[in-house]
C-alpha positions in Angstrom: -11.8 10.2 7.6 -12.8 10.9 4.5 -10.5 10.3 0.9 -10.2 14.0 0.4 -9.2 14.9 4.0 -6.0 12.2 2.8 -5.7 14.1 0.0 -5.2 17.8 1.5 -2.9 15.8 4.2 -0.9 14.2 1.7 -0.4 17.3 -0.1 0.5 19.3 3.4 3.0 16.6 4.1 4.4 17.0 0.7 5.1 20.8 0.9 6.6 20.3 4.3 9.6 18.8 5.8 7.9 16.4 8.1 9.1 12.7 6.9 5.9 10.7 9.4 2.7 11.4 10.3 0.3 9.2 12.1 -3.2 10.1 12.8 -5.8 8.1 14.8 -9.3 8.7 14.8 -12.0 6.2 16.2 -11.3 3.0 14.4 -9.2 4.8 11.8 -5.6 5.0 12.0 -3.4 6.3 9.1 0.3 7.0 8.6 1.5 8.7 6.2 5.6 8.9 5.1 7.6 10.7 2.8 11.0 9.6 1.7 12.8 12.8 0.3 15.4 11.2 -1.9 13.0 9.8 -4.3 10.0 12.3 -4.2 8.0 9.5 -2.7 5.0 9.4 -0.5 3.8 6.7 1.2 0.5 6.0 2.6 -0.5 2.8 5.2 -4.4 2.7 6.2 -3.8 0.6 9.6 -7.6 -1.8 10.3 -8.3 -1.3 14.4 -11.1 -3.8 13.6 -10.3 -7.7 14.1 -12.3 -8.1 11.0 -11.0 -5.6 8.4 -8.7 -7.0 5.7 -5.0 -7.0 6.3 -3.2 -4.1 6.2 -2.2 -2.8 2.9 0.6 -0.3 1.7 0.2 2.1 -1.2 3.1 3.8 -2.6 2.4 6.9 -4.9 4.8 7.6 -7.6 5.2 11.9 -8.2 7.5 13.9 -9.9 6.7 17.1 -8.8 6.0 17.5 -5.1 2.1 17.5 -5.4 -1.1 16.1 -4.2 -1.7 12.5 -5.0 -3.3 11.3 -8.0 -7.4 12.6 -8.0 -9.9 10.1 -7.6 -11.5 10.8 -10.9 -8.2 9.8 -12.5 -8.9 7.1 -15.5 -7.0 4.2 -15.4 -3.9 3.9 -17.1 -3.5 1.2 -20.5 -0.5 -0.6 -20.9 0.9 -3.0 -23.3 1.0 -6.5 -22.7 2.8 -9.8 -23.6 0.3 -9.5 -26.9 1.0 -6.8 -29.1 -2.9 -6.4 -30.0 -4.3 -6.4 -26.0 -4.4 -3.9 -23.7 -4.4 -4.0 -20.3 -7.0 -1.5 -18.3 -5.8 -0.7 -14.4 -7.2 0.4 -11.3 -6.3 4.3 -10.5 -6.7 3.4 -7.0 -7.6 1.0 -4.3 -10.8 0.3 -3.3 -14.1 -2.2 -4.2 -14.7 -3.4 -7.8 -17.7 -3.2 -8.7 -19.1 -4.2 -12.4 -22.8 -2.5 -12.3 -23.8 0.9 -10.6 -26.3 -1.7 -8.4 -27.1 -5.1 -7.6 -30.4 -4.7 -9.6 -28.6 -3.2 -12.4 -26.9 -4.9 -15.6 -23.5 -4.9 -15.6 -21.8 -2.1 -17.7 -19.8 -4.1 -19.8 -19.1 -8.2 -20.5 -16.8 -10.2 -22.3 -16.9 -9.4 -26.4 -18.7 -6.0 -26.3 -17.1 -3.3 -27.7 -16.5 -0.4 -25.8 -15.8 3.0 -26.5 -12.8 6.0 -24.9 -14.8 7.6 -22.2 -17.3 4.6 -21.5 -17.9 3.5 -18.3 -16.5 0.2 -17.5 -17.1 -0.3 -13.6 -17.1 1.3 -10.7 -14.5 1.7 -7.8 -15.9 1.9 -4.6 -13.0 3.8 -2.1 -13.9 6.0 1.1 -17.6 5.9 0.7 -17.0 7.3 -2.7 -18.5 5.6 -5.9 -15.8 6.4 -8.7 -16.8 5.4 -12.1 -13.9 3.8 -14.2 -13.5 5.2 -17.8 -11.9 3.8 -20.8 -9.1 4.9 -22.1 -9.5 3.5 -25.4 -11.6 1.9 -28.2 -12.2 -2.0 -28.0 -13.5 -5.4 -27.3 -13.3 -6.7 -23.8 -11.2 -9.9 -24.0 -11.4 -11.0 -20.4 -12.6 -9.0 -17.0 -9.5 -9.6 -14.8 -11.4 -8.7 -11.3 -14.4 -9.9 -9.2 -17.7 -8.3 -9.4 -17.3 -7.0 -5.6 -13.4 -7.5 -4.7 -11.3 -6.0 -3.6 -8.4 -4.5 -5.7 -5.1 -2.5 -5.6 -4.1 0.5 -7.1 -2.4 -0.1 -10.5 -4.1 -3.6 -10.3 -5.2 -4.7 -14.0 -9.2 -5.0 -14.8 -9.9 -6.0 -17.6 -7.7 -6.9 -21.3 -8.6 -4.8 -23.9 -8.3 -5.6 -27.7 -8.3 -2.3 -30.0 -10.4 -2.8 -32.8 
């Protein structure tokens, strides 16, 4: 199934009144939930395969009943303990990936300085390569994922410093 097929069915379930839908397809099984009191919709990608990863569950936060959030969505900054760091998250769940190939250099390190609207790595989810802008201006403190990992949605990347 592919990520915008979720998409239009997370949006369908959100306009309607159904509360659980489960859809299986090959190896693929996916349920999707929406709790009406809170606005909330839930999705659970359900492994068939012995091998896969455990199974995960994503919760996506929305105020208005819309479609969740697009995958070319930059990650959001957020303050940390450090008044002078910032902290760069994942907009979704997929693969972390720190150059656009295995024969390529990385997009950024530790120490460089960075710019708003540089890429910083790319997110591998549904067969879809999403490249990760910045959100601000910067030296890279520390990368805070594995070159190849997996990582979660809202999951922090990498700690910014603003210059």
């Amino acid at each position: 199934m592919e990520y915008k097929q979720i998409q239009e069915l997370i949006k369908t379930i959100n306009k309607s009144s159904i509360s659980e839908l489960s859809i299986e397809d090959g190896g693929f099984k996916i349920t999707i939930k929406q709790e009406f009191s809170s606005g909330q919709v839930s999705y659970q990608p359900m492994p068939m395969m012995p091998a896969m990863p455990a199974q995960q569950q994503v919760h996506v936060q929305q105020s208005a009943p819309q479609a969740a959030a697009p995958a070319s969505e930059k990650p959001a900054a957020a303050e940390t303990g450090n008044a002078n760091q910032i902290v760069i998250k994942s907009p979704m769940i997929g693969t972390f990936y720190r150059s656009p190939s295995p024969d390529k250099p990385v997009f950024v390190s530790v120490g460089d300085e960075i710019k708003a609207g540089q890429v910083l790595c790319i997110i591998e989810a549904m067969k879809l390569f999403n490249e990760i802008e910045s959100e601000v201006s910067g030296r890279v403190v520390k990368m805070l994922a594995d070159d190849s990992s997996p990582v979660e949605y809202d999951q922090p990347l990498f700690l910014v410093e603003p210059i």
